[in-house]
DSSP file (Angstrom, degrees, kcal/mol; ACC not computed):
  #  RESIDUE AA STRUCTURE BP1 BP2  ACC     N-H-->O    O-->H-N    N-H-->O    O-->H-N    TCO  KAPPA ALPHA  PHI   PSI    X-CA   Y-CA   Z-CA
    1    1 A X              0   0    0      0, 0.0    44,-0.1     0, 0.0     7,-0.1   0.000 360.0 360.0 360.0 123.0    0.0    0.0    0.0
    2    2 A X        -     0   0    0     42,-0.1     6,-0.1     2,-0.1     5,-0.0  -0.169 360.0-123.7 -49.8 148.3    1.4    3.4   -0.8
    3    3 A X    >   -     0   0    0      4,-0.1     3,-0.7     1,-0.1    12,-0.1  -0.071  40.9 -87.8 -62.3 173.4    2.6    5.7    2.2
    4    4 A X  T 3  S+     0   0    0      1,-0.2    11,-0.4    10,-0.1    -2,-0.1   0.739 125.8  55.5 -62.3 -35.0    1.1    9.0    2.5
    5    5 A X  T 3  S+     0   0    0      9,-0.1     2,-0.3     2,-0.0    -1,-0.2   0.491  93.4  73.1 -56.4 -22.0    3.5   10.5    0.4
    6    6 A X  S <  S-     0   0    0     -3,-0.7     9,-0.2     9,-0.1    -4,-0.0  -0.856  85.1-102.8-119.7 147.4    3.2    8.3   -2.8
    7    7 A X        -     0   0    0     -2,-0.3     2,-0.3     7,-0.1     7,-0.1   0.011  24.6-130.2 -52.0-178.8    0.3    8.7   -5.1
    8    8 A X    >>  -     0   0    0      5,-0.3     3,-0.8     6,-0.1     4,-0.6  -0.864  21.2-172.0-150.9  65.1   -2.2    6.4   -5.1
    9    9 A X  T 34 S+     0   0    0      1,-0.3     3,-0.1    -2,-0.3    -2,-0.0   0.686  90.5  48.9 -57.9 -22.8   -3.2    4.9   -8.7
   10   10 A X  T 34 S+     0   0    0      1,-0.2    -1,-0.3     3,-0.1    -3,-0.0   0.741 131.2  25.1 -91.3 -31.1   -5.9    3.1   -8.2
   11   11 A X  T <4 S-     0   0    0     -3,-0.8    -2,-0.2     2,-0.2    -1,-0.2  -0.019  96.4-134.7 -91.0  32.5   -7.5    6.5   -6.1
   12   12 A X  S  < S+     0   0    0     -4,-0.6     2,-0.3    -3,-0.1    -3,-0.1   0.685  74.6  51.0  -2.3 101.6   -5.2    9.2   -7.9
   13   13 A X  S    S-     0   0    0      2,-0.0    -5,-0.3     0, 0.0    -2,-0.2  -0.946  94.3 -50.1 149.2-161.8   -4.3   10.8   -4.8
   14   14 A X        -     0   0    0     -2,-0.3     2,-0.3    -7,-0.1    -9,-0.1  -0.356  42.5-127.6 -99.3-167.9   -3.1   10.5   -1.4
   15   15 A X        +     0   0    0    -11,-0.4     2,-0.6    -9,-0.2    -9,-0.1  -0.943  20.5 179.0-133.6 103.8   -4.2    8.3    1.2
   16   16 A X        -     0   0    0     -2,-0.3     2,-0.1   -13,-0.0   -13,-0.0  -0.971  17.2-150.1-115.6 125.5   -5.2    9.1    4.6
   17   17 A X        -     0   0    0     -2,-0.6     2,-0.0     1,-0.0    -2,-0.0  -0.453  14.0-178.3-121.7 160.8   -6.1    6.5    6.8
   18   18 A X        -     0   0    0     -2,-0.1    -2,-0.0     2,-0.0    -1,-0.0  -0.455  37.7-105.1-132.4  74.8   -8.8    7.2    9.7
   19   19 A X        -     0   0    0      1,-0.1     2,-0.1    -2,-0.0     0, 0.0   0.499  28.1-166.7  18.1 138.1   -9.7    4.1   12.1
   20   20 A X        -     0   0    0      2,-0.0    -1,-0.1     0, 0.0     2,-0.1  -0.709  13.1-147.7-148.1 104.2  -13.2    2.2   11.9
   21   21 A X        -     0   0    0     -2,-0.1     2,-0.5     1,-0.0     0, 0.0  -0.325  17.3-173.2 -64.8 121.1  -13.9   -0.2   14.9
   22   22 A X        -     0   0    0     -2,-0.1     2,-0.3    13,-0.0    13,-0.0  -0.977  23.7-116.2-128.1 144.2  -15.9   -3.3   13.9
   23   23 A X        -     0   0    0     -2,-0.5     3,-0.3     1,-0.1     0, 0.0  -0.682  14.2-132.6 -83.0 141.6  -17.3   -5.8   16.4
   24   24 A X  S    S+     0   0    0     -2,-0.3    11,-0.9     1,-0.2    -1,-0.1   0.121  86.0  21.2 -75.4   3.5  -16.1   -9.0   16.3
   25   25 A X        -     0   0    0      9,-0.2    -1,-0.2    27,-0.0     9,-0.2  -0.251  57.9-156.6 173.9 112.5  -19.3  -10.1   16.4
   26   26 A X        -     0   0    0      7,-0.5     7,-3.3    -3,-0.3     2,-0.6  -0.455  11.1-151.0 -81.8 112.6  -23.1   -9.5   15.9
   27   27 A X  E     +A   32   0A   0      5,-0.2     2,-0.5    -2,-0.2     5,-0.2  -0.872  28.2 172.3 -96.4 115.3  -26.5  -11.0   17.3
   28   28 A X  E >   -A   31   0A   0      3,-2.4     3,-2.3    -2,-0.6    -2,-0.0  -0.958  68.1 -12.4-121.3 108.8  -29.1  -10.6   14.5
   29   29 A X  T 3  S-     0   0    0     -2,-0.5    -1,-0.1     1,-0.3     3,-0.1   0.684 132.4 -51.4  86.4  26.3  -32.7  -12.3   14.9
   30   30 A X  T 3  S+     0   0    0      1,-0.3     2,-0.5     0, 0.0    -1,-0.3   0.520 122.5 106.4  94.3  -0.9  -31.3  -14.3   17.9
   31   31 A X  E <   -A   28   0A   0     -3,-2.3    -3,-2.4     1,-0.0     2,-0.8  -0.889  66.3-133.1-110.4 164.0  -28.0  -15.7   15.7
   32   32 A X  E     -A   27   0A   0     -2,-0.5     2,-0.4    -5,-0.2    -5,-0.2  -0.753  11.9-147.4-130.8 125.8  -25.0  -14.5   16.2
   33   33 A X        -     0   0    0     -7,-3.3    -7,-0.5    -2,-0.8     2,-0.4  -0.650   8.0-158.0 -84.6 136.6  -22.8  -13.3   13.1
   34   34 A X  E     -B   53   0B   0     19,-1.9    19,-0.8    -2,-0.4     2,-0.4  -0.851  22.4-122.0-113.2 126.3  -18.6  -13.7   13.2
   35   35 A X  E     -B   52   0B   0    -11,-0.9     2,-0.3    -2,-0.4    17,-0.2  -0.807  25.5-164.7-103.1 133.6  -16.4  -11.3   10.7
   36   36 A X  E     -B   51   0B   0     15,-4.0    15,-0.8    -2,-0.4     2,-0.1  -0.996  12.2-118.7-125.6 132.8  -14.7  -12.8    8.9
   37   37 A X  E     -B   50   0B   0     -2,-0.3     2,-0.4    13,-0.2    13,-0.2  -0.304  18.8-168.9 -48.8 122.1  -11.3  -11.4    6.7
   38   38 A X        -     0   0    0     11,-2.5    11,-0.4    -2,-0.1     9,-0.1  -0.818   5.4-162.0-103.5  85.3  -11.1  -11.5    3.0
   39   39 A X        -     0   0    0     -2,-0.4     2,-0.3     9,-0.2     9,-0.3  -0.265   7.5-172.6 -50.9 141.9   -8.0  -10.7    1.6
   40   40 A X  B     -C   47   0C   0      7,-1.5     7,-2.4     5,-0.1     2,-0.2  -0.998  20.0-125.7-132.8 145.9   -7.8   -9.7   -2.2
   41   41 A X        +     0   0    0     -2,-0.3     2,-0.3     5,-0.2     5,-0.2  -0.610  30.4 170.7 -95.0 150.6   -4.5   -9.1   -4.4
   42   42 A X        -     0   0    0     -2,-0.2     3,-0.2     1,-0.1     4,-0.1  -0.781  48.7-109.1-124.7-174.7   -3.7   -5.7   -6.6
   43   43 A X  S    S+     0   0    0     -2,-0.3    -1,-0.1     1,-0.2     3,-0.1   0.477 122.8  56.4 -85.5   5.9   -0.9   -4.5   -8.3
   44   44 A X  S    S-     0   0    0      1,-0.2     2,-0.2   -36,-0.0    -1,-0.2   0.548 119.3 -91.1-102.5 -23.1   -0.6   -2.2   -5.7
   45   45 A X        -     0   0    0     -3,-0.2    -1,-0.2   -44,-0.1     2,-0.1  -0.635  57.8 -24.5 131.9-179.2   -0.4   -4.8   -3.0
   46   46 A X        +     0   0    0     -2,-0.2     2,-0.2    -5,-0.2    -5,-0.2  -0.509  60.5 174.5 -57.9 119.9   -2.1   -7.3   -0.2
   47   47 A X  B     -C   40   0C   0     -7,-2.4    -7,-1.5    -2,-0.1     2,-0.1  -0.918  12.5-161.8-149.8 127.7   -5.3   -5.6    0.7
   48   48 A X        -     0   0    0     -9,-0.3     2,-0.3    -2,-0.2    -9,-0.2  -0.373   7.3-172.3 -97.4 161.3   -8.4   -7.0    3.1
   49   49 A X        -     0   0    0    -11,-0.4   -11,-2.5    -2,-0.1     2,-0.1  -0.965  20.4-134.2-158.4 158.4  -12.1   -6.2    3.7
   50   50 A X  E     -B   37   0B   0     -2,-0.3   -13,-0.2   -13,-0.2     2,-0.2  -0.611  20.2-172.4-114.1 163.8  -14.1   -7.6    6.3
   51   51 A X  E     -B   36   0B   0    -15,-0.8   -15,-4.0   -17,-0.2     2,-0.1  -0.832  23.8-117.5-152.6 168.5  -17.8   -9.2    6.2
   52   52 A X  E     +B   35   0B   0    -17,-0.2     2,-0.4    -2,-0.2   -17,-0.2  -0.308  43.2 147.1 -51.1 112.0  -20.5  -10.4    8.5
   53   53 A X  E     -B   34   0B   0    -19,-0.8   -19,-1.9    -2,-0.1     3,-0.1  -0.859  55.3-112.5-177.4 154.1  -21.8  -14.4    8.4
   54   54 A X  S    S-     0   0    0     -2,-0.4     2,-0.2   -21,-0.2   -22,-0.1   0.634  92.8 -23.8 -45.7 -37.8  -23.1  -17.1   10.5
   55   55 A X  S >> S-     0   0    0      1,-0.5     3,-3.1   -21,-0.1     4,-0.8  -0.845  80.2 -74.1 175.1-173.9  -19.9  -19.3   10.0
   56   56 A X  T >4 S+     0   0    0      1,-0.3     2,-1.2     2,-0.2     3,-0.9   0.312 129.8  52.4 -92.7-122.2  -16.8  -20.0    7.7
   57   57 A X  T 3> S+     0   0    0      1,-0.3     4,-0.6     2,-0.1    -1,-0.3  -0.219 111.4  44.5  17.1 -57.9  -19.4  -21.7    5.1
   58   58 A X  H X> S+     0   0    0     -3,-3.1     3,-1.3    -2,-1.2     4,-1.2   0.996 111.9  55.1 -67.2 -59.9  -21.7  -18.7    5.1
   59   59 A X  H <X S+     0   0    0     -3,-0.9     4,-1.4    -4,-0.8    -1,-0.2   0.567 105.0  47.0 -26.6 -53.5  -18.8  -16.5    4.8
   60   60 A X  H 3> S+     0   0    0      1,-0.3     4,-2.0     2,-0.3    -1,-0.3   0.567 114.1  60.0-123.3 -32.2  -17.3  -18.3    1.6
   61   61 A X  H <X S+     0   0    0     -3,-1.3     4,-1.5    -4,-0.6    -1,-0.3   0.981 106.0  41.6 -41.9 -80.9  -21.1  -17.9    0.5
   62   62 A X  H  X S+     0   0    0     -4,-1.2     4,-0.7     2,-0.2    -2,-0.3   0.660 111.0  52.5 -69.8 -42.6  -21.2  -14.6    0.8
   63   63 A X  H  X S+     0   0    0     -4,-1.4     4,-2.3     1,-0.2     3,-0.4   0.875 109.1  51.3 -77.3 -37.0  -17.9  -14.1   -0.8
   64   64 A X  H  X S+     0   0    0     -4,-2.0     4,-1.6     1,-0.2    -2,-0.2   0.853 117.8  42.4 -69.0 -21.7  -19.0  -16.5   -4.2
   65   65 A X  H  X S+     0   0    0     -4,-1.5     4,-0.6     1,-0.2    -1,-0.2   0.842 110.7  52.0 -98.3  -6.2  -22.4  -14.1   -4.4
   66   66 A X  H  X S+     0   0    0     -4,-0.7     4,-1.0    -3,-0.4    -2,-0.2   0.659 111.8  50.9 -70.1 -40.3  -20.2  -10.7   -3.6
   67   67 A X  H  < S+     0   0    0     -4,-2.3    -2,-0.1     1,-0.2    -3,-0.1   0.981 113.9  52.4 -57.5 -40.6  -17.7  -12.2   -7.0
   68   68 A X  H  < S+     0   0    0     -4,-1.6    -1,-0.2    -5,-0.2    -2,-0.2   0.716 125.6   3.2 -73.9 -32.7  -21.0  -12.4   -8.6
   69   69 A X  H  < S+     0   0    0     -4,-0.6     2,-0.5     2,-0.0    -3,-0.2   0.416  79.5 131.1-138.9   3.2  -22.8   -9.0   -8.4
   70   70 A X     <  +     0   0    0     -4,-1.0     2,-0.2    -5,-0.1    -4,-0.1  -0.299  27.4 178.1 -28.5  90.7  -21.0   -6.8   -7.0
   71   71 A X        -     0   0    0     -2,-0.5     2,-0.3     1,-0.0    -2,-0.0  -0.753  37.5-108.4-126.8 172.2  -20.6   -3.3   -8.6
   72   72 A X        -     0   0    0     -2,-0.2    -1,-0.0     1,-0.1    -2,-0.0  -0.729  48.0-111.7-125.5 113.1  -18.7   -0.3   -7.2
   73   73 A X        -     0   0    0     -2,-0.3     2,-0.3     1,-0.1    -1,-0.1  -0.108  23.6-105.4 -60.8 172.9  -21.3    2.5   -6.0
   74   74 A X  S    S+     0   0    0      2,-0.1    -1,-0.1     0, 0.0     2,-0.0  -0.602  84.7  12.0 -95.3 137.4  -21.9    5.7   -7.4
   75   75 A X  S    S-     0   0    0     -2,-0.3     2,-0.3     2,-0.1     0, 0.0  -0.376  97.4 -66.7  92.2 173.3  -20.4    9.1   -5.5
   76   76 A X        -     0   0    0     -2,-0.0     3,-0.1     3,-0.0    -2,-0.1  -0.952  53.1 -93.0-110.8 122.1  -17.8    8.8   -2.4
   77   77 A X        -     0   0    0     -2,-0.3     3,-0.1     1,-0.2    -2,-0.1  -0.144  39.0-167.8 -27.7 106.0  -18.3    7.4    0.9
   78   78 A X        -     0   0    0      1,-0.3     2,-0.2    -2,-0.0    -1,-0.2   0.681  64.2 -57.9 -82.4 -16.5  -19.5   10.8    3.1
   79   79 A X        -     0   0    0     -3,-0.1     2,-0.3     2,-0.0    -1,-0.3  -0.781  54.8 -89.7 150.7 166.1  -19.1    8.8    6.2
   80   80 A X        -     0   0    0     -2,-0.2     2,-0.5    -3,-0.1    -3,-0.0  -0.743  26.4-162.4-132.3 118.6  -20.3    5.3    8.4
   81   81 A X        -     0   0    0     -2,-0.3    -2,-0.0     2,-0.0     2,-0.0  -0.961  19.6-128.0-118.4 149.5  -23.1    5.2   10.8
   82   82 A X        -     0   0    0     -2,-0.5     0, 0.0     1,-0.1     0, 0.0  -0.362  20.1-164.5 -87.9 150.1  -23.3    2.4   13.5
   83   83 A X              0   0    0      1,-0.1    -1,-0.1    -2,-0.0    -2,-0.0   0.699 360.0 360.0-117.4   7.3  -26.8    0.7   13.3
   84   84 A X              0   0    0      0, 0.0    -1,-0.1     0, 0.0    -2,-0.0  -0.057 360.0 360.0 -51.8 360.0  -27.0   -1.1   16.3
């Protein structure tokens, strides 16, 4: 991952990183959800994102239907609200 100092190609720009605290685990409708780490590779380097599932099954689930429809939203994250 570029430093703060080198551009960014894949964002053209710099990078400034802020902390976002995720619980290590969730009870939704009386089950209780585990994050689990995805890694993915760039030319830019080793880079992870986390998601939400019932166990490493669901997870792997989740990841094959995320491959499948996934599309990159419109506009810039303005910011993360808890819903809990």
């Amino acid at each position: 991952m570029p430093t703060e100092n080198q551009p960014n190609r894949a964002y053209g720009g710099h990078i400034s990183s802020q902390s976002i605290s995720l619980a290590q685990s969730a009870m939704v409708n009386g089950l209780q959800w585990q994050l689990y780490p995805v890694d993915f590779k760039t030319e830019e380097g080793t880079f992870s994102v986390y998601l939400y599932a019932i166990n490493r099954e669901h997870a792997a689930a989740i990841l094959l239907e995320l491959k499948e429809t996934a599309v990159l939203r419109d506009g810039d994250l303005v910011g993360i609200t808890r819903n809990d």
